[in-house]
Steps between C-alpha positions, in 0.01 A plus 500: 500500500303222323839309517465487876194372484526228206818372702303413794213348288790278327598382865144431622443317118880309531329402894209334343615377247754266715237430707274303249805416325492683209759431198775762546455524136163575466519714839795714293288527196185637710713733699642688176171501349384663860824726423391591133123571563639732791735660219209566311162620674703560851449495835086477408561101395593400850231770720261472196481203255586242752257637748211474217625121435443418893184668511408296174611156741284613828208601268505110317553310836276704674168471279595194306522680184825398200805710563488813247798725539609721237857643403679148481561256256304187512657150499358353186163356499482579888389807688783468719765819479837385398683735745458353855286207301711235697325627861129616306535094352542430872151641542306513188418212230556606131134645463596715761302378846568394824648174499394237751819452661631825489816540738464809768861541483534593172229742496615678785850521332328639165307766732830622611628571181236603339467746830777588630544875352114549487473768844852655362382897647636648139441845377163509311461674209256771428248242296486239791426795739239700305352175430473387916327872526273499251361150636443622841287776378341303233392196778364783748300652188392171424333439850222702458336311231487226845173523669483280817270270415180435676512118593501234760889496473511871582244505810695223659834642435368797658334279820837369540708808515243665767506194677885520533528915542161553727680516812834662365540860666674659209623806757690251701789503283903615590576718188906462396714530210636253234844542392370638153553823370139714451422716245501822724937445511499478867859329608522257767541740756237745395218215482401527893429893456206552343414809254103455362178392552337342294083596556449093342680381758439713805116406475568171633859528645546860649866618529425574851451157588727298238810716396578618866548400814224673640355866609810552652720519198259718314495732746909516519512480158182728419675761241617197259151403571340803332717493248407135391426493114136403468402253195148364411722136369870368380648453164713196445743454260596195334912365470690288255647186680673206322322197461673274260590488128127585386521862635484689802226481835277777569521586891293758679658774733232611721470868664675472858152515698370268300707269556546543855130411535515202233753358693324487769150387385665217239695352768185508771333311165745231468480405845149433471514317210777263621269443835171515426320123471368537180879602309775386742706284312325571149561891443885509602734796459778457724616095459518374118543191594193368532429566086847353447431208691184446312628558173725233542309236629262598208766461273460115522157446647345750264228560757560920507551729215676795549350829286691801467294839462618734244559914584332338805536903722401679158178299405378527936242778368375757779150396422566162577646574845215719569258187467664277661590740796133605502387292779765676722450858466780630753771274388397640102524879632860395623608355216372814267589757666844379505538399132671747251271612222696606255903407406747636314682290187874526395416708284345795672165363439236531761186214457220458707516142639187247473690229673479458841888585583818429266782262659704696731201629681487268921164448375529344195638108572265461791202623299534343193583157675157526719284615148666163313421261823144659555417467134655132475281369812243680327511353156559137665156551743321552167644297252579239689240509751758467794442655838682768643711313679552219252596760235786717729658158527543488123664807445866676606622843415844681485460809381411431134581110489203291537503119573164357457392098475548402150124443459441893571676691293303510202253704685717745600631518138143568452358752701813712621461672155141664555724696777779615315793267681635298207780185510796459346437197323897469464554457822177309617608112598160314422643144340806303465736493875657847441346750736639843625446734836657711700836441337482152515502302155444120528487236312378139618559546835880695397588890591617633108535801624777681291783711661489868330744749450385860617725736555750692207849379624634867566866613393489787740819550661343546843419191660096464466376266755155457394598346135824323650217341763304389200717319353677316807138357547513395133835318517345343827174429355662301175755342765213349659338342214849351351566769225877511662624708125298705517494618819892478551506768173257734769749409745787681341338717361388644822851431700663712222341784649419414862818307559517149690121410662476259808295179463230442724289159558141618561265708301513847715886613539430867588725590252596440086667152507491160312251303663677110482309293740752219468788726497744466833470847610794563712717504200420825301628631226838674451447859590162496766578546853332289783462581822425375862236734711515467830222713567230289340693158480527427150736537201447760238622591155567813319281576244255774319207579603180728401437778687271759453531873397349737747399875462469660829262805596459677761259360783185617562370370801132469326600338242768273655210355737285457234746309291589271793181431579359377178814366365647298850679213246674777306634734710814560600652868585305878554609668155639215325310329231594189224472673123244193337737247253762681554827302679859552594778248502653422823762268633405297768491190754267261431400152698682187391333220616 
């Protein structure tokens, strides 16, 4: 299997290397020592060891520090690696810095090598997981050594969050589901029917008046009402996700009521945040493009910073939220009462959580996002003697990426400590033009964003749509940046199981196809059928498709109502529901323009 993968890094290398015009000697010698350090430590050189190397680049462009990377040979007297050292020259000086007239071109092509297997979802091994464990349960122990801190910078964090939550009504809020599966093992189509209560919960958000439609279905329903299991709270239990070539993500599954009523509440909290006067436009969950757009311009004016907050969910302690939520009592009942207190680990382990709630939990990304913001303005009234509405203007939030004016950060670097949120100095752009948010890595004024391979090419002899999908986007994505090898080698690759694809000309085909913008599309490929429909004027082509897998249930007309109500976007048939990341290949029609 490593083959697979070295052959495609070959292409992507051979791509570059034509580009800049690299010696076909040189770029043969190169790609057999690529071939012979694959022979030796594996598939870890290209998701591991290259991946350390570009992290070793960001780090020196991003803080202005020499370039110190570690498991390559040196060109003599130079700190420059000799494996890639003809793009890191492009970049670096001999001593290893930033030189003045450093090309954005070839840094973004070094990023993509350096990057391209780095999210590769491969099976972890039992170190790499025990390790991600014992790290969440170390950072939550490590929280209650935090004491919030009694200082200017708290009481006007805590001014501004009552200031924005005062006149939030926290029981105006349409409880739904996510897509995700809770730790309770409710299926899609169990998730509307209800089997607990939860005594946390019903003290602010009776079942009566939140998980039914009214009087009228407890009283049709009243014998599955008695026999309603009754619970003082909800244990959550914590899943292994893939990340990238580090290890695994820890997600939280939440109990089904719980996160009926999350859902509900974190969505009602968004919405105020993203409309309220003093964080519209600053505290931002649904468009990234705003830190994107930001993090570019900064790349060449170096007027922002961009700050990246390290086990940002894990280090959000449950004291800290209780401070800053102090001012609005009702809203910091809510957001208790529906928090899990405890969670269960891999492992069978049940901990006791200090944090406020563990990603995976509706509450978590809107929460943590406010606590960063509040405490930024805060720090920036005091340190730097701003006003309120001076010091909003300085700061923007995504979730746990932070873009601050370059003259700021250093008090945040200061003063987030005393409440237990740390940075990850790695990824914190503070000098030099490279910055980094929101999936968006610039460099003066340039997008060096690299292309990654996710998904393990599958050998299944059923078709699977999902990883075929991934890697049609690939083959598109490389097409549209010039890498024509390598994404022709994706091309056949896929086409030796899916058979001929159609081209298409714009970006959404409604189907898998090659997306050509200069490509004549009325001349397809040997083997895909075209047609004329008269019904909706247009031509069409024959291609596959994703469709979902359903599991159907029996209606309940309860249930049913409730699910259409709260869910209008999503719903589709009584009794028939989508299984979550789970899809079905289909031939189809789609549009050709």
């Amino acid at each position: 299997m490593s083959e697979f993968y070295l052959d495609l890094y070959c292409d992507l290398y051979t791509d570059i290397a034509e580009r800049f015009g690299l010696a076909a000697k040189e770029s043969r010698l190169e790609i057999l020592k690529t071939r012979n350090r694959v022979g030796s430590e594996g598939l870890q050189f290209l998701t591991v060891t290259l991946p350390r190397l570009g992290k070793a680049v960001d780090t020196a462009l991003s803080t202005n520090s020499p370039l110190l990377c570690l498991g390559f040979q040196k060109k003599p007297g130079t700190s420059i690696p000799k494996y890639l050292g003809w793009l890191i020259s492009g970049v670096f000086d001999d001593s290893g810095f930033e030189k003045p007239e450093a090309k954005p071109e070839m840094l973004g092509a070094l990023r993509q090598l350096v990057y391209f297997l780095y999210k590769l979802e491969t099976v972890y091994d039992d170190e790499k997981t025990q390790r991600v464990v014992e790290s969440f349960v170390q950072t939550d122990a490590e929280l209650l050594q935090f004491r919030v801190p009694e200082s200017i910078i708290t009481e006007n964090a805590v001014l501004y969050c009552t200031d924005v939550f005062s006149t939030m009504d926290p029981w105006d809020i349409v409880p739904r589901h996510g897509p995700g599966a809770v730790a309770t093992g409710e299926r899609a189509c169990e998730k509307h029917r209800f089997s607990r209560i939860y005594s946390a919960i019903e003290r602010i958000y009776p079942y009566t008046g939140y998980f039914v439609l009214g009087m009228g279905q407890v009283c049709d329903e009243y014998e599955k009402y008695k026999d309603l299991e009754l619970m003082e709270t909800g244990t959550a239990k914590v899943v292994l996700v893939p990340k990238d070539s580090r290890g695994p993500r820890l997600i939280s599954c939440e109990p089904l009521e719980y996160q009926w009523i999350q859902q509900g509440l974190g969505r009602a909290i968004v919405s105020r945040l993203e409309a309220h006067r003093l964080t519209a436009g600053h505290v931002n969950f649904t468009d990234q493009t705003i830190n994107r757009e930001l993090a570019l311009a900064a790349s060449t004016s170096q007027e922002w910073v961009t700050l990246d907050m390290k086990e940002a969910s894990d280090r959000v302690s449950l004291e800290l939220v209780k401070k800053l939520f102090g001012g609005v009592p009702q809203l910091l009942d809510a957001l208790l009462a529906t928090r899990t207190t405890d969670t269960i680990l891999p492992d069978g382990r049940k901990v006791h959580l200090n944090k406020f709630a563990p990603m995976g939990s509706c509450l978590c990304f809107p929460i943590e996002a406010f606590v960063f913001y509040a405490l930024a303005v805060g720090v920036l009234m005091h340190c730097q003697h701003h006003s309120r509405r001076e010091a909003r203007k300085r700061v923007y939030v995504y979730g746990d990426d932070l873009i601050v004016k370059r003259e700021d950060y250093a008090f945040l670097l200061q003063h987030f400590p005393s409440y237990g949120l740390m940075f990850n100095d790695s990824k914190c752009c503070t000098a030099g033009f490279f910055r980094e948010s929101c999936g968006c890595d610039a460099y003066k004024g340039v997008d060096v964003t690299p292309i990654k391979l996710r998904s393990v090419w599958s050998h299944r002899s059923r078709l699977d749509i999902g990883v075929i999908s991934s890697y049609v986007a690939l083959s598109n994505a490389f097409h549209k940046r010039g890498y024509l090898r390598v994404s022709k080698t994706i091309e056949s690759l896929v086409t030796k199981v899916t058979g001929p694809l159609p081209i298409f000309s714009n970006e959404n085909p409604g189907g898998l196809g090659w997306i050509r913008p200069d490509a004549c599309t009325h001349v397809q490929p040997p083997g895909v059928r075209t047609r004329w429909n008269n019904e909706y004027h247009r031509r069409e082509v024959r291609t596959w498709q994703s469709r979902p897998t359903y599991e159907y249930a029996d209606p309940d007309d309860w249930s049913t109502v409730l699910r259409r109500i709260t869910t209008p976007d999503e719903y589709t048939n009584p009794g028939t529901y989508a299984v979550p990341r789970r899809s079905r290949p289909n031939r189809g029609w789609a549009h050709l323009p």
